[in-house]
C-alpha positions as CSV (number, residue, x, y, z in Angstrom):
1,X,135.5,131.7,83.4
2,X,137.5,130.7,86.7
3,X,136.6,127.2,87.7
4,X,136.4,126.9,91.6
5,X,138.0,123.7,91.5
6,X,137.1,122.6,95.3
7,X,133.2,123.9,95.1
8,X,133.1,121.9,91.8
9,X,134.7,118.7,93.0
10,X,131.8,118.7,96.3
11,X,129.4,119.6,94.4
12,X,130.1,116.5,91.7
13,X,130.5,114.1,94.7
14,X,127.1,115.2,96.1
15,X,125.7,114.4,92.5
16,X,127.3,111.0,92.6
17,X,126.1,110.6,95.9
18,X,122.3,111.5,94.5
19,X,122.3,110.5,91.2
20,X,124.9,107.1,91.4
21,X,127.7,105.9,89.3
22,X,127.7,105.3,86.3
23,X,130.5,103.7,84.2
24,X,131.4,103.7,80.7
25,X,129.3,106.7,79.6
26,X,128.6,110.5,80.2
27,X,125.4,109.2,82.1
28,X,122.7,106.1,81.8
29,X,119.3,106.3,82.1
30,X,118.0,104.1,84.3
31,X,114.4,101.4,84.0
32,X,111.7,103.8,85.3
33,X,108.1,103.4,86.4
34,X,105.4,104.0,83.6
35,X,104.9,108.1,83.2
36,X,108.6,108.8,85.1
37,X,110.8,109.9,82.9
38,X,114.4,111.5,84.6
39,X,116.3,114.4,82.9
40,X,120.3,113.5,81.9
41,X,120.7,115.4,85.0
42,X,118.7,113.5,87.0
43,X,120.7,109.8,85.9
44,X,123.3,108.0,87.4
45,X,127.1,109.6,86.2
46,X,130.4,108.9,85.7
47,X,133.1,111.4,87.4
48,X,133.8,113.6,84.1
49,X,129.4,113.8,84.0
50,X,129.2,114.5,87.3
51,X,131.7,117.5,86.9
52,X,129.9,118.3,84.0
53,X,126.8,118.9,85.9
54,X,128.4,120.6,88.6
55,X,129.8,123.1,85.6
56,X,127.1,123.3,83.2
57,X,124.1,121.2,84.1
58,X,124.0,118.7,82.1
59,X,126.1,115.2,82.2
60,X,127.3,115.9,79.0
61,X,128.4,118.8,78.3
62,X,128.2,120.9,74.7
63,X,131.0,121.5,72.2
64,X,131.7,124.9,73.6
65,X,131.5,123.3,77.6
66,X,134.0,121.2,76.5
67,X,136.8,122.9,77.4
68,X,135.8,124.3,80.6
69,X,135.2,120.5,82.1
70,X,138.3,119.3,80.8
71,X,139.6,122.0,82.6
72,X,138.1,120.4,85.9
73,X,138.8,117.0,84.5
74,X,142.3,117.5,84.2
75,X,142.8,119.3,87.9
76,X,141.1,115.7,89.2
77,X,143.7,113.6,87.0
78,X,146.5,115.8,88.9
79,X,144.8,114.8,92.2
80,X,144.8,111.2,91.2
81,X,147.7,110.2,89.6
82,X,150.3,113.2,90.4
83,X,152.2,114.3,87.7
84,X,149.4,113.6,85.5
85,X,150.1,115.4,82.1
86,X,148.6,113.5,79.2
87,X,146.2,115.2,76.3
88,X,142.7,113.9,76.9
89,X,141.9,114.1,80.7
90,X,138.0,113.4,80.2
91,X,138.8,110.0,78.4
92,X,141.9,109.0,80.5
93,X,139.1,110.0,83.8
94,X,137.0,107.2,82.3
95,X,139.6,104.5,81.1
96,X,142.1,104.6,83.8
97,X,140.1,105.5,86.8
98,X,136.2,105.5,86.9
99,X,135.2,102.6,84.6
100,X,138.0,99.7,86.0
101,X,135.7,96.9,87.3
102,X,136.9,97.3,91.1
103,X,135.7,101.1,91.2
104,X,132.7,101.8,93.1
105,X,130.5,104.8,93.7
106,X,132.5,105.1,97.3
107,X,135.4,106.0,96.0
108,X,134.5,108.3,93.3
109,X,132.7,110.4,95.9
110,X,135.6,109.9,98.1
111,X,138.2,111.6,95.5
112,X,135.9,114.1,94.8
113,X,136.0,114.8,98.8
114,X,140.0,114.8,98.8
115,X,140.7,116.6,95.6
116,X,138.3,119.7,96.9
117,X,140.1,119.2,100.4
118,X,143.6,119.5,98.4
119,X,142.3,122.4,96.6
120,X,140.9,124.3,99.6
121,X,144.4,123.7,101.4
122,X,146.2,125.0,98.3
123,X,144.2,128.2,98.6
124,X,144.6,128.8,101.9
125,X,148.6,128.4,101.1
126,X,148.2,130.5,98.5
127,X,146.2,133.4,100.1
């Protein structure tokens, strides 16, 4: 499958922007009225579950989704810290980016916005 990295990076910071940040997880549910009960979809994310929504609809995604959000993951890492290269792009998202204590929901939605920018320019370079 070909990712369309700027369509996926809009689409997870419009699922930020709905569903809120979330830190140290995939996804949290949040306290809820009595009878409300939200899908994982539905919660607040962290980046790497809000790609994973954009990708495969749920925050976090199946063994065999794995790869194709890493895959995203990763092209966000390059984004954020050029010259990114390291092994495990979904944890590094979470450890050195969207759980520090300063980061806020802003931001994440933010990068999201640049990154698809950069990716959009990129293809129009590339065409």
């Amino acid at each position: 499958m070909t990712i369309n990295f700027a369509a996926t990076f809009r689409e997870a910071a419009n699922i930020i922007r709905a569903n809120g940040h979330n830190k140290g997880y995939w996804y949290s549910v949040p306290e809820t009225g009595v009878g409300i009960e939200l899908s994982p979809a539905e919660c607040p994310v962290c980046a790497a579950g809000a790609i994973s929504i954009a990708l495969t609809g749920v925050p976090k995604p199946g063994r065999h989704d794995v790869p194709l959000v890493e895959a995203a993951v990763r092209r966000l890492m390059e984004h954020l810290i050029p010259g990114y290269r390291r092994a495990l792009a979904v944890w590094d998202l979470g450890v050195l980016w969207n759980d520090v204590p300063e980061r806020t929901a802003d931001q994440v939605i933010a990068a999201f916005e640049v990154a698809a920018r950069a990716e959009e320019t990129a293809g129009v370079r590339a065409a």
